[in-house]
C-alpha positions in Angstrom: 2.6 24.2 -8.2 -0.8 25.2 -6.0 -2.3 22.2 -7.9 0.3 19.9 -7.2 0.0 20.6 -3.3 -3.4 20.4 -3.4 -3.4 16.9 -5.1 -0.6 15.4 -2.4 -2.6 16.8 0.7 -5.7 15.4 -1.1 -3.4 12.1 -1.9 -2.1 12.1 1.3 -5.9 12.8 3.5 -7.5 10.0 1.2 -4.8 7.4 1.8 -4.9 8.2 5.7 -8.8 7.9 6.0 -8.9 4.5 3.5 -6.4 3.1 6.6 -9.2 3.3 8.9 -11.6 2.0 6.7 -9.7 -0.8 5.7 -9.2 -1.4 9.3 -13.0 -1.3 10.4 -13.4 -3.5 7.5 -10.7 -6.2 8.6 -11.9 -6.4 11.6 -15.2 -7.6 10.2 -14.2 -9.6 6.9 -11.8 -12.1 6.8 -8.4 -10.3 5.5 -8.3 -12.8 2.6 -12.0 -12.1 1.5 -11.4 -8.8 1.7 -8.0 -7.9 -0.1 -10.3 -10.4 -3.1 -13.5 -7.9 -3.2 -11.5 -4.9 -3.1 -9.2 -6.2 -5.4 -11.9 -6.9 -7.7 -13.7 -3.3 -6.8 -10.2 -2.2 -7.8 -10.2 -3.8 -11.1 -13.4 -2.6 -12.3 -12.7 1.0 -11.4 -9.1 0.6 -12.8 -11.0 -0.8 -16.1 -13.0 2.3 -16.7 -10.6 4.9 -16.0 -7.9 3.4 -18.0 -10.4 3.5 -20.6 -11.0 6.8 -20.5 -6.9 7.9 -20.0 -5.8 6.1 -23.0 -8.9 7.0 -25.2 -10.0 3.3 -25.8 -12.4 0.8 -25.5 -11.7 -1.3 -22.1 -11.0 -4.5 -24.7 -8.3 -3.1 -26.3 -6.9 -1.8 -23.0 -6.5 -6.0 -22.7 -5.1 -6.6 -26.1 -2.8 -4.1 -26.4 -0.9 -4.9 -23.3 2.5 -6.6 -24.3 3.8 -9.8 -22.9 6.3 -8.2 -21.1 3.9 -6.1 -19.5 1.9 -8.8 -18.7 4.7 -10.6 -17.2 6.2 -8.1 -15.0 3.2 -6.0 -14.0 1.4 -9.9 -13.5 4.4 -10.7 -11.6 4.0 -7.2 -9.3 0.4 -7.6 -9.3 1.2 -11.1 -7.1 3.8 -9.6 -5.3 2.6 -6.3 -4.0 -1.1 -6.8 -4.3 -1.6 -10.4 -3.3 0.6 -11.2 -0.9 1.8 -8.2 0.1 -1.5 -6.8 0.7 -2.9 -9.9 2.6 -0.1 -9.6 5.2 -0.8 -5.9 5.2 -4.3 -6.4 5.8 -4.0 -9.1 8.0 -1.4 -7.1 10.2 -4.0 -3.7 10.1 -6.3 -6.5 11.9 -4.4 -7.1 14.6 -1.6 -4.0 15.1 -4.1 -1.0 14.4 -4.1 1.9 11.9 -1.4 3.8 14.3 1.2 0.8 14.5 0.8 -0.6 11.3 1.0 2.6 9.2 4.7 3.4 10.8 5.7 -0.2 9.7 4.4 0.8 6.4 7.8 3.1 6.2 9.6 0.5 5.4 8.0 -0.5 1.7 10.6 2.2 0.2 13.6 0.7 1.7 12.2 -2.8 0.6 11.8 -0.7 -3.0 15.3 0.6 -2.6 16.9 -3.0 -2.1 14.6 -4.6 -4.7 15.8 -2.3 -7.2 19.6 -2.8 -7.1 18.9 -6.3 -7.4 16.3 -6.1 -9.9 16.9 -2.8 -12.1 21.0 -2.9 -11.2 19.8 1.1 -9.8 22.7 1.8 -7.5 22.5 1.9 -3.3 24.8 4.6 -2.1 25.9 4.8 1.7 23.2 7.8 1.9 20.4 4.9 1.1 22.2 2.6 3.4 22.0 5.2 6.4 18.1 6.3 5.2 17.0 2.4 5.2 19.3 1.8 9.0 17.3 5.1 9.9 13.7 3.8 9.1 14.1 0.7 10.7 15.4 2.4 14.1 12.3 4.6 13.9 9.9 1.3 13.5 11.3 -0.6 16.2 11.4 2.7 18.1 7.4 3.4 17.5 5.9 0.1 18.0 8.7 -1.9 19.9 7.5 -2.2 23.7 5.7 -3.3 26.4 3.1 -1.0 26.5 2.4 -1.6 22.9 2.1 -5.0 23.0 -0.1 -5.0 26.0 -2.9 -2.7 24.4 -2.3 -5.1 21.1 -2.8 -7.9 23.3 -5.9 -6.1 25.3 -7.7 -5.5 21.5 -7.7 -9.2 20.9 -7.3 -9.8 17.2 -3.9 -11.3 17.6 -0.4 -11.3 18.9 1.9 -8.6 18.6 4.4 -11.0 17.1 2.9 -11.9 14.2 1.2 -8.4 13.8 4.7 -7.1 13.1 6.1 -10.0 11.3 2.9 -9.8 8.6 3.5 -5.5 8.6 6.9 -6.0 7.8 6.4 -8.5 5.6 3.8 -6.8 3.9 6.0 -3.7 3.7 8.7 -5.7 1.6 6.5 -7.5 -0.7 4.8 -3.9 -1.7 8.1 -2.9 -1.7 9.1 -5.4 -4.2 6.0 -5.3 -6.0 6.3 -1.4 -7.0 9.9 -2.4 -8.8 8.4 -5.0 -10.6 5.4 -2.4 -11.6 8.3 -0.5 -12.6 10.3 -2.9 -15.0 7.0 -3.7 -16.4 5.9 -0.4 -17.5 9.4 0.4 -19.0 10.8 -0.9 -22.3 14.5 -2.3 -22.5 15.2 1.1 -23.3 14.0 2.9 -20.6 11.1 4.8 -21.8 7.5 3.8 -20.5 5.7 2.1 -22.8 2.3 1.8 -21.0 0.3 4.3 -19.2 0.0 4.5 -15.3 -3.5 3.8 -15.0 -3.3 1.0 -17.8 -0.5 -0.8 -15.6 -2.6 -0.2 -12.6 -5.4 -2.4 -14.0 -3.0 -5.2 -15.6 -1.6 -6.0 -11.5 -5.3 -5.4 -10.1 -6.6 -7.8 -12.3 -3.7 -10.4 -12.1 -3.7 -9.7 -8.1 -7.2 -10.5 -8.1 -6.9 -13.6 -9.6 -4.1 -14.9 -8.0 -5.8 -14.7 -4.5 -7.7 -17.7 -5.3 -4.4 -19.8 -6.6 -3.3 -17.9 -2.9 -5.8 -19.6 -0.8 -5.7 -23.4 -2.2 -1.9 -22.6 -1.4 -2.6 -21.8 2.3 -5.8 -24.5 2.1 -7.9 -21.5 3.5 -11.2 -22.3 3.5 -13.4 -21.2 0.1 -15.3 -18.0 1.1 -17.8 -16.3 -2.1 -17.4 -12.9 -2.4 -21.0 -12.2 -2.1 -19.5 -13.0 2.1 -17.8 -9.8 1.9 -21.0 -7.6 0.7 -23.3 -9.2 3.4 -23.2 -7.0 6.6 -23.5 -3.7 5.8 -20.9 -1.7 7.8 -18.1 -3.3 6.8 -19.2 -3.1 3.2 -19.6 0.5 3.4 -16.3 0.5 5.1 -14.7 -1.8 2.2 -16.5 0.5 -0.6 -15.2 3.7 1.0 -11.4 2.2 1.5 -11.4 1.1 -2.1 -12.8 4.7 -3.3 -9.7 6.4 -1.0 -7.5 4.0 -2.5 -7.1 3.0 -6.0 -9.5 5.1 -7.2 -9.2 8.8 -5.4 -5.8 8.6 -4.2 -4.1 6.9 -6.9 -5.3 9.7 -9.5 -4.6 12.3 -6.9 -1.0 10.5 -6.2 -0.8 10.9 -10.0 -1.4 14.5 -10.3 0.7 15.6 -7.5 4.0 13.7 -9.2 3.0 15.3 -12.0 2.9 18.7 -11.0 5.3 18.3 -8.2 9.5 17.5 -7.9 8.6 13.8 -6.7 10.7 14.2 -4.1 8.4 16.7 -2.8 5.5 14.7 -3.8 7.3 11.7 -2.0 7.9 13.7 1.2 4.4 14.8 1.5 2.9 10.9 1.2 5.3 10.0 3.7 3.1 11.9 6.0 0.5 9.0 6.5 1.5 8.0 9.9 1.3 11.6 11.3 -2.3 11.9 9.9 -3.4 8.6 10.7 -1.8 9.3 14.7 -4.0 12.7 14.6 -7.3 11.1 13.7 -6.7 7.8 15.9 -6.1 10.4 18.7 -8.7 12.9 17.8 -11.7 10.4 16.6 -11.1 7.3 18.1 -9.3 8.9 21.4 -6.3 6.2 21.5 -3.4 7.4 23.6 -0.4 9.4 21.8 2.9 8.3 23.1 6.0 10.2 22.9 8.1 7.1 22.1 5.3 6.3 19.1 5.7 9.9 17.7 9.4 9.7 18.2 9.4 7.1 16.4 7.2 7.3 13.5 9.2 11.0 13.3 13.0 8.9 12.8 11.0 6.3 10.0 9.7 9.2 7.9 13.4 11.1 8.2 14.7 7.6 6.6 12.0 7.9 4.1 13.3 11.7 3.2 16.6 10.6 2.9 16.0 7.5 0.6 13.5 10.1 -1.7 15.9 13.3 -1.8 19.2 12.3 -1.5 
C-alpha cells in the first residue's frame, strides 16, 4: 500500500512539473511541431520499454499486435493524442499551466459520456451530477474578467479560443482513453495486450497522423529537426516528455496497481492543486480564491465520477 502512495504522489509530482515544461516549451515551438517531436520522443521510449515488459524483441512487439488493436488503439491514438493533444497544447500556449490544468477536469466526464456510447457502460444520476459538478467548477475557476484580462496581458492569444481548444482538448482525451480501452480488450472482456504495448501502438499512430493533421489544416511543413534547434525549449520538450509518457505513465501504472483505482484516481486528480502551488510559489502568479474555489468543485466532480 506504501508503494502504491508513493507511485501516485510520484505520478502525480511528474505529471504537474511536465505541465510547466510543456508550457515553456509551447511558448517557444509551434504547438503542432511540438505534440510531433514529443510524440515521436514518446514512441521511441514506448518502443523500448514495451520491449522489455513483454519480454520481446521491439519487432515482434509490431507483429503481434492484432487488427483490432491496431484499429482501436490507432483510432485512440488520433483521437486523444493527435488532436486532442494539439488543442491541449495549443490552449497551454495561450491559457497557462493554472487555467488550462482545471479545464483538464473535464477529460473524465468526456471519458464517462464516450463510454456509454461506445462501451454501452451505464451513466447513473451520480455520474450525471459528478459531470454538472466539474463543469460548474471550470467555469467557476477560469470564467471572469480578471482572468481574461491577465490572459489577454500574456499575449499568446485570446481567452476565447484558449478555453474552446482546453475543452476541446479535454473531450478528445476523453474520448481517446475509451477507445484505448476497447482496443486493449477482447469481445470478451479480458485484456488482450499489455499497457505499455498499447501505449506504443497510439504513440506511434498519433505520431503519424499529425502529418495527415497538418495537410488537413494546410499548416505550413515544419522538420522536426525545428523543434530541437534552440536549446531551452528542447530541454524543456525532453524534460516534459521524460515526466510524461515515460516517468509518469509507469508510475501511473504502479500506483493502480497497488492501489483501489479509485484512490489512485483521486490522488491524480490532484494536478491542478500542484500545478496552482508551484505557479504561485516559482513563477509568483497571483492565487485567487474564485480559481481555488473552483478548481476545488471540478476535482469534487472528478471524485464523484471515480468513486461512486
Amino acid at each position: 500500500m506504501f508503494l502504491g502512495f508513493l507511485a501516485a504522489t510520484g505520478t502525480l509530482l511528474s505529471w504537474s512539473v511536465g505541465t510547466f515544461a510543456f508550457l515553456r516549451a509551447s511558448r517557444k515551438i509551434d504547438p503542432g511541431l511540438l505534440n510531433r517531436a514529443r510524440l515521436m520522443l514518446a514512441v521511441c521510449a514506448t518502443l523500448i520499454l514495451a520491449s522489455v515488459t513483454v519480454v520481446a524483441w521491439p519487432w515482434e512487439i509490431v507483429t503481434r499486435t492484432t487488427f483490432q488493436s491496431w484499429l482501436w488503439l490507432g483510432l485512440s491514438g488520433i483521437v486523444g493524442l493527435t488532436i486532442g493533444d494539439l488543442f491541449g497544447f495549443t490552449s497551454l500556449r495561450i491559457l497557462g499551466a493554472r487555467r488550462q490544468s482545471v479545464i483538464g477536469t473535464l477529460s473524465p466526464a468526456a471519458a464517462a459520456a464516450a463510454a456509454l456510447l461506445l462501451l454501452n457502460e451505464h451513466i447513473s444520476l451520480i455520474d450525471i451530477a459528478g459531470i454538472t459538478i466539474t463543469l460548474v467548477g471550470v467555469i467557476t475557476a477560469t470564467y471572469s474578467s480578471q482572468e481574461k484580462d491577465d490572459v489577454a496581458n500574456e499575449g499568446y492569444g485570446s481567452f476565447f479560443w484558449g478555453a474552446v481548444l482546453g475543452v476541446g482538448g479535454a473531450i478528445f482525451q476523453g474520448v481517446g482513453l475509451v477507445l484505448a480501452k476497447k482496443g486493449m480488450m477482447s469481445d470478451s472482456g479480458l485484456a488482450m495486450i499489455a499497457p505499455f504495448h498499447a501505449t506504443f501502438v497510439r504513440m506511434t499512430i498519433g505520431f503519424m497522423a499529425t502529418y495527415a493533421l497538418d495537410v488537413l489544416r494546410r499548416a505550413p511543413h515544419r522538420p522536426l529537426r525545428d523543434a530541437f534547434s534552440d536549446s531551452p525549449s528542447r530541454n524543456a520538450m525532453l524534460l516534459g516528455a521524460l515526466s510524461g509518457p515515460v516517468i509518469g505513465v509507469t508510475l501511473s501504472l504502479l500506483a493502480a496497481q497497488q492501489l483501489p483505482a479509485a484512490i489512485a484516481q483521486t490522488i491524480f486528480s490532484l494536478v491542478p492543486f500542484v500545478v496552482m502551488i508551484i505557479a504561485r510559489i516559482v513563477y509568483h502568479e497571483p492565487l485567487r480564491l474564485r480559481s481555488v474555489l473552483g478548481a476545488v468543485i471540478s476535482v469534487i466532480g472528478v471524485l464523484i465520477l471515480v468513486m461512486y
